[in-house]
Backbone bond lengths (Angstrom), bond angles and torsions (degrees), N, CA, C in turn:
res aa  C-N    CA-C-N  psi(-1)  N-CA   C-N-CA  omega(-1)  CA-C   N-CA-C  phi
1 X - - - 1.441 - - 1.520 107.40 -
2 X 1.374 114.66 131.80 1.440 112.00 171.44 1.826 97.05 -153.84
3 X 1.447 91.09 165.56 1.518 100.42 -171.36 1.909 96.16 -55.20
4 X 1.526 102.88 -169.12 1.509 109.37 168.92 1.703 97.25 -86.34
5 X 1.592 104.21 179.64 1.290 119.50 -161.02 1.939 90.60 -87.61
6 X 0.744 125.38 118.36 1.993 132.49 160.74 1.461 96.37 89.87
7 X 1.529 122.89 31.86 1.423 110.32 173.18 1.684 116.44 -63.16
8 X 1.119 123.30 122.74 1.454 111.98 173.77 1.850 101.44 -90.66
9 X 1.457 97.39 156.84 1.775 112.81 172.96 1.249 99.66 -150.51
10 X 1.460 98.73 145.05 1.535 122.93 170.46 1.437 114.34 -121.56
11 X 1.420 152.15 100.67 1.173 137.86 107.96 1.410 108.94 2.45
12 X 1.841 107.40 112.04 1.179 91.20 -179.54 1.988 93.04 -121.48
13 X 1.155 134.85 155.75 1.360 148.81 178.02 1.821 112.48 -21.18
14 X 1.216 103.36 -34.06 1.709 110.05 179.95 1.626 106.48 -94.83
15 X 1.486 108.49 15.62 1.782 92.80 -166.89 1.628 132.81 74.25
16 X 1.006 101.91 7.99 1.523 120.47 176.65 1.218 109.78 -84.60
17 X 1.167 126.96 -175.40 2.120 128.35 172.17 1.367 96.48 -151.37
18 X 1.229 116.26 121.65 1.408 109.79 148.55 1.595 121.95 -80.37
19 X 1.287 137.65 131.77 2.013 130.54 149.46 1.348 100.51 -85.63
20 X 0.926 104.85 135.92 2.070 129.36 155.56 2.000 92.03 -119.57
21 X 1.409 118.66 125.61 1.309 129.27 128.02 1.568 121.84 -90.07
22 X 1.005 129.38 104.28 1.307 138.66 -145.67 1.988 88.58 -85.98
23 X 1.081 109.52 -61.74 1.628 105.60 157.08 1.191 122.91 -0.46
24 X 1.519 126.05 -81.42 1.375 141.83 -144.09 1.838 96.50 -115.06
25 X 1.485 118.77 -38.33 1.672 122.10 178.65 1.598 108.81 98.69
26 X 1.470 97.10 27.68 1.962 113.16 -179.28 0.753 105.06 -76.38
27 X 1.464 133.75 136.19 1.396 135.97 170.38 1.432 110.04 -136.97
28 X 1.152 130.20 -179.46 1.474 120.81 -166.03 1.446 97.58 148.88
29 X 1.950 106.17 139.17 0.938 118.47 164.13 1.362 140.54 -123.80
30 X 1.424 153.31 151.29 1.408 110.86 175.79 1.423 94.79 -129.25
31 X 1.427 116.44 179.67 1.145 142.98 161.49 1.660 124.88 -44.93
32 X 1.298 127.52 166.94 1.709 123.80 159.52 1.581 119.18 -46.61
33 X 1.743 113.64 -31.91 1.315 116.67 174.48 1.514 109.34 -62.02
34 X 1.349 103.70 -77.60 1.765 115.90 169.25 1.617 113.56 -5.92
35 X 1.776 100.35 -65.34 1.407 99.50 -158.91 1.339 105.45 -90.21
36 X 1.510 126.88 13.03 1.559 127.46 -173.81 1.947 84.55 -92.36
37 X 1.492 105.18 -64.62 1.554 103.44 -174.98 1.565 107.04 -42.01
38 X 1.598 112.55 -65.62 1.333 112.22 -175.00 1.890 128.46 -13.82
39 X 1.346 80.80 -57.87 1.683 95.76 -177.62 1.652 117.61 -91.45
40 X 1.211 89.87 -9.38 2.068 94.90 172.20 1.972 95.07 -77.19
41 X 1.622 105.25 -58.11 1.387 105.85 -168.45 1.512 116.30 -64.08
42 X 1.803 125.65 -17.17 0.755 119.94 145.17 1.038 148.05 -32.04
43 X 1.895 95.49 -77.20 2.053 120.56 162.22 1.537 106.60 -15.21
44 X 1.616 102.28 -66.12 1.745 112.17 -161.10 1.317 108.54 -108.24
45 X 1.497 133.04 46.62 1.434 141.92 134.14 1.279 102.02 69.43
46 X 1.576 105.97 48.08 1.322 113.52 158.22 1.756 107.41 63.80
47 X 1.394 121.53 16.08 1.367 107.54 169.55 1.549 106.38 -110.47
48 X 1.622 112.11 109.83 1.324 136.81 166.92 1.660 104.82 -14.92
49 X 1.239 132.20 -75.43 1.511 156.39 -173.53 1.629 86.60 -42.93
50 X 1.100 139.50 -95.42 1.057 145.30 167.88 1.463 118.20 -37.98
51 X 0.788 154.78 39.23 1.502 168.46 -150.19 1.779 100.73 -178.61
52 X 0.842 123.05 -57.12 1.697 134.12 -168.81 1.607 105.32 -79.35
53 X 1.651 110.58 -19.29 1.346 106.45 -179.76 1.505 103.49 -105.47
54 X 1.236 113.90 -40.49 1.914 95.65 155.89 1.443 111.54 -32.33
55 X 1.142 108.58 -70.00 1.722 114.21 -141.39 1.572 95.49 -70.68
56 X 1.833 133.24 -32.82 0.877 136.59 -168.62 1.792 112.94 -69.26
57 X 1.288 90.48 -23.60 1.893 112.05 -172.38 1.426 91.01 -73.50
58 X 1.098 113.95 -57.34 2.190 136.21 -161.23 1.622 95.46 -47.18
59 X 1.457 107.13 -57.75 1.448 122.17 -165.88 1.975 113.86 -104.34
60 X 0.837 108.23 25.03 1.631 124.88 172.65 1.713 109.07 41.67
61 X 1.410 107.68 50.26 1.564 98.65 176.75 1.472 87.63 -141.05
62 X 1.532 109.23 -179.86 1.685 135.71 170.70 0.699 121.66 -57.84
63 X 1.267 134.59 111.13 1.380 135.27 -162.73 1.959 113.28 -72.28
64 X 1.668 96.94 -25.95 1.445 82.67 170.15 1.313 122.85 -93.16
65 X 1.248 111.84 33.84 1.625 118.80 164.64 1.790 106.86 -119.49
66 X 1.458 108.62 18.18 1.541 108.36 151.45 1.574 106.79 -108.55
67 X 1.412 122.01 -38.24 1.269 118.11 -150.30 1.658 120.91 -57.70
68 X 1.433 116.77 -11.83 1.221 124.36 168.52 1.703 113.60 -81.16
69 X 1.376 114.12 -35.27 1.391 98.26 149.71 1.270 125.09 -60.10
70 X 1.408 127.69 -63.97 1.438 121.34 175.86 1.331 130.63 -17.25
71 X 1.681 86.99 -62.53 2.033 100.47 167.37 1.524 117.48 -64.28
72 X 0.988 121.59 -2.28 1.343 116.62 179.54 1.624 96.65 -99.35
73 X 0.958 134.69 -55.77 1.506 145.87 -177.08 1.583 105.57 -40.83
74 X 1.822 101.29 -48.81 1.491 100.95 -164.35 1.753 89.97 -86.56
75 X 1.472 159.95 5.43 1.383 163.70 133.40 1.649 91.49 -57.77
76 X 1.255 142.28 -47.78 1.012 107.82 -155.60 1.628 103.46 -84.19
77 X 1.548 118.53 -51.59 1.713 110.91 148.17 1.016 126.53 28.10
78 X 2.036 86.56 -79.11 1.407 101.71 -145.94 1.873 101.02 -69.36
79 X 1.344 111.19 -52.99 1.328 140.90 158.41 1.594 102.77 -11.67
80 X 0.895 89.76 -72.04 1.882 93.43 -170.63 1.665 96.69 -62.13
81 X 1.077 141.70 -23.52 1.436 131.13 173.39 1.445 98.95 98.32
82 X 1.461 130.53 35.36 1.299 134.18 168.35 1.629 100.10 -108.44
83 X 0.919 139.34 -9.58 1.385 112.09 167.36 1.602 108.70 -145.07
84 X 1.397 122.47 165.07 1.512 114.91 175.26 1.396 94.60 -132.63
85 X 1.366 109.16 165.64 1.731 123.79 160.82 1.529 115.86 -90.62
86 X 1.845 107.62 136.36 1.507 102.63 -161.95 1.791 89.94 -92.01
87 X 1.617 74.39 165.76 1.691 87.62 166.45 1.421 108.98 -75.61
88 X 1.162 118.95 132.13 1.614 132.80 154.37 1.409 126.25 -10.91
């Protein structure tokens, strides 16, 4: 999994993110949730499991009672056309 190829992001002052793919004319924004996952699934290379156990460590609970959020976050991503899965 990796973002798309020339995705731009902004951190914007309220915790929000903007994407521009300047490519295709995608734009999209998310929320404080969005851009907290964004940059966790980043950190740990897009693997969900590892993403859910940061954040689960950060905030003192089980990590497999985030990981279905996680996976939903990284579907919604994918969905919006901000990220793809690489070939092998």
């Amino acid at each position: 999994m990796r973002s798309e190829n020339g995705l731009e992001t902004q951190v914007l002052p309220d915790g929000k993110v903007d994407f521009f793919l300047p490519r295709t004319g995608l734009r999209h924004r998310c929320g404080p949730t969005g851009t907290l996952m964004w940059i966790v699934l980043q950190r740990q290379e897009w693997q969900p499991e590892r993403a859910a156990e940061v954040l689960a460590e950060q905030w003192g609970i089980a990590s497999e009672s985030l990981r279905p959020e996680v996976d939903a976050w990284v579907r919604h991503f994918q969905n919006e056309g901000l990220v793809r899965r690489c070939s092998a």
